[in-house]
C-alpha positions as CSV (number, residue, x, y, z in Angstrom):
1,X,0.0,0.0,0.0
2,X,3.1,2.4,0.4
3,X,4.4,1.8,-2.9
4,X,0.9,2.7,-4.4
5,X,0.8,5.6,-2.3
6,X,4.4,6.7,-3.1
7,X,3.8,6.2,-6.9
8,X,0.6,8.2,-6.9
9,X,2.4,10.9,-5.1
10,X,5.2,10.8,-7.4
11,X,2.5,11.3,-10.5
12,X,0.6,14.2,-8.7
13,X,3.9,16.0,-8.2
14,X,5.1,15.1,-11.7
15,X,1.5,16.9,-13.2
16,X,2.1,19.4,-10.9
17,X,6.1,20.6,-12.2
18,X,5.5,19.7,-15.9
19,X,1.5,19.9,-16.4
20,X,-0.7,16.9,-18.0
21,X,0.9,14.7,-20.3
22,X,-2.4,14.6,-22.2
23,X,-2.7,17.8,-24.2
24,X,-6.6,19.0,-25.0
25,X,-5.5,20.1,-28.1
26,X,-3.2,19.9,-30.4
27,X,-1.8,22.7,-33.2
28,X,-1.5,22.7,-36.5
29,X,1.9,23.4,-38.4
30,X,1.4,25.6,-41.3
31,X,4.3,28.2,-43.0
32,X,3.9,31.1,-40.7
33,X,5.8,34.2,-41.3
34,X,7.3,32.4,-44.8
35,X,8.9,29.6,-42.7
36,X,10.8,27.2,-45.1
37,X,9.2,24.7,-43.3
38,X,5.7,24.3,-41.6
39,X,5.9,25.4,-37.8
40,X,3.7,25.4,-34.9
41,X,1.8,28.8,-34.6
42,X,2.9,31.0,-32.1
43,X,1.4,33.6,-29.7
44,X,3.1,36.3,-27.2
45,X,1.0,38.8,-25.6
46,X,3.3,41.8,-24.6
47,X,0.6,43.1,-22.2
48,X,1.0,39.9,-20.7
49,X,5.0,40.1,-20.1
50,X,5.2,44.1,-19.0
51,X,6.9,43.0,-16.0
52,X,9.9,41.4,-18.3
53,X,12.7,43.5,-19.1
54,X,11.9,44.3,-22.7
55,X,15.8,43.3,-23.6
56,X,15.3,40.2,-22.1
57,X,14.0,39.1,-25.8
58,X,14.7,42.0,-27.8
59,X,18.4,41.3,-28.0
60,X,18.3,43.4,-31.0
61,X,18.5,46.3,-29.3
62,X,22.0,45.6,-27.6
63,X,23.3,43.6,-30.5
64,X,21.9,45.7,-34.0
65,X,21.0,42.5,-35.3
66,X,18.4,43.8,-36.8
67,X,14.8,46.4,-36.3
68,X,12.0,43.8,-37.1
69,X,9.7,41.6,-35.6
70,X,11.6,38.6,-34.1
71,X,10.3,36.3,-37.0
72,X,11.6,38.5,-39.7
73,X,14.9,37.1,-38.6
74,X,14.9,34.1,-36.8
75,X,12.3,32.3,-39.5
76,X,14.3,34.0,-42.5
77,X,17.7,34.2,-41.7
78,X,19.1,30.9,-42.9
79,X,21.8,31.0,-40.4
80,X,19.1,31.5,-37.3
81,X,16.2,29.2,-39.1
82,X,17.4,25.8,-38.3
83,X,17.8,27.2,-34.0
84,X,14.2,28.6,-34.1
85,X,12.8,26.0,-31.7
86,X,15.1,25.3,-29.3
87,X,15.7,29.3,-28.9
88,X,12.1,30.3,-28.6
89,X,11.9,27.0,-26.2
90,X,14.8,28.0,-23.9
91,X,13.9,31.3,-23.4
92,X,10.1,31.2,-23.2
93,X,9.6,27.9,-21.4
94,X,12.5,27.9,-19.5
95,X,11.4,31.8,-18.2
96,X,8.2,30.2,-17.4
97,X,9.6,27.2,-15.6
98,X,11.1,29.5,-13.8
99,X,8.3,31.8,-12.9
100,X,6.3,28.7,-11.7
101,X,9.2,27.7,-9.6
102,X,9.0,31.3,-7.9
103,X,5.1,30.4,-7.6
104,X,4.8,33.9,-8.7
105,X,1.1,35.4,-8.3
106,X,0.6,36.0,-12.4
107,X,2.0,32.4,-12.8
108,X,2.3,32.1,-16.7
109,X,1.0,29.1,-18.6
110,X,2.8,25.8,-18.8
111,X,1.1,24.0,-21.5
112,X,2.5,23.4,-24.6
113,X,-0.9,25.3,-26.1
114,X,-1.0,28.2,-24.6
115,X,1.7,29.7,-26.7
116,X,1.2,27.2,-29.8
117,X,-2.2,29.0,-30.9
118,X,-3.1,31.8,-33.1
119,X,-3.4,34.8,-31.4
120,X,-7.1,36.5,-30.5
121,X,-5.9,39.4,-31.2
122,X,-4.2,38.9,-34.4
123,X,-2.7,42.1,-36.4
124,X,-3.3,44.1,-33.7
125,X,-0.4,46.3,-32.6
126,X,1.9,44.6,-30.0
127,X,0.2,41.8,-30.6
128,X,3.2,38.8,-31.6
129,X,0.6,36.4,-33.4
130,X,1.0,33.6,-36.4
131,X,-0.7,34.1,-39.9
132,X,-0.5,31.1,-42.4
133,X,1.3,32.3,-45.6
């Protein structure tokens, strides 16, 4: 009866630190932002990360690497193209990780969903949202 007890445990804390392994839905790749390949769509709502130091992700302001949105470069630039997940994924997920691990009151979301959707707010100024080309 421990060990059941112990392995439910375990699994309640493991849903807890990394979210449900069962997603409720799942995203569609398409060629946003003229990808050369079909990515997952992506959403970041600025109003939602005004407590961030804005250089935090717009290293283009201390580097001049360039005065676009961050897709004009890192899904174009055949250099930066083939890093585009695993950048986007250490910096977003891994500030969010973090966050949770702070158990900050405006915990941000965890599941893989939350960012891989199309934006409500699409077009909108600030607004960091995927259109299929």
């Amino acid at each position: 009866m421990k060990v059941l007890s112990g392995i439910f445990l375990l699994v309640v804390i493991l849903v807890i630190i990394f979210g449900s392994p069962f997603p409720s839905e799942k995203p569609l790749r398409a060629r946003y932002y003229n990808s050369p390949e079909p990515i997952l769509p992506m959403s970041f709502e600025h109003q939602d990360h005004v407590k961030t130091n804005c250089l935090v992700c717009h290293h283009n302001y201390l580097d001049d690497t360039g005065i676009d949105m961050c897709m004009n470069c890192h899904v174009t630039n055949q250099e930066v193209w083939p890093l585009l997940e695993d950048q986007f994924h250490d910096l977003c997920r891994g500030c969010h990780a973090e966050k949770a691990a702070e158990d900050a009151d405006d915990n941000p979301p965890r599941e893989c969903i939350a960012c891989h959707r199309e934006s409500e707010n699409q077009g909108e100024v600030g607004a960091f949202s995927s259109q299929p080309s």
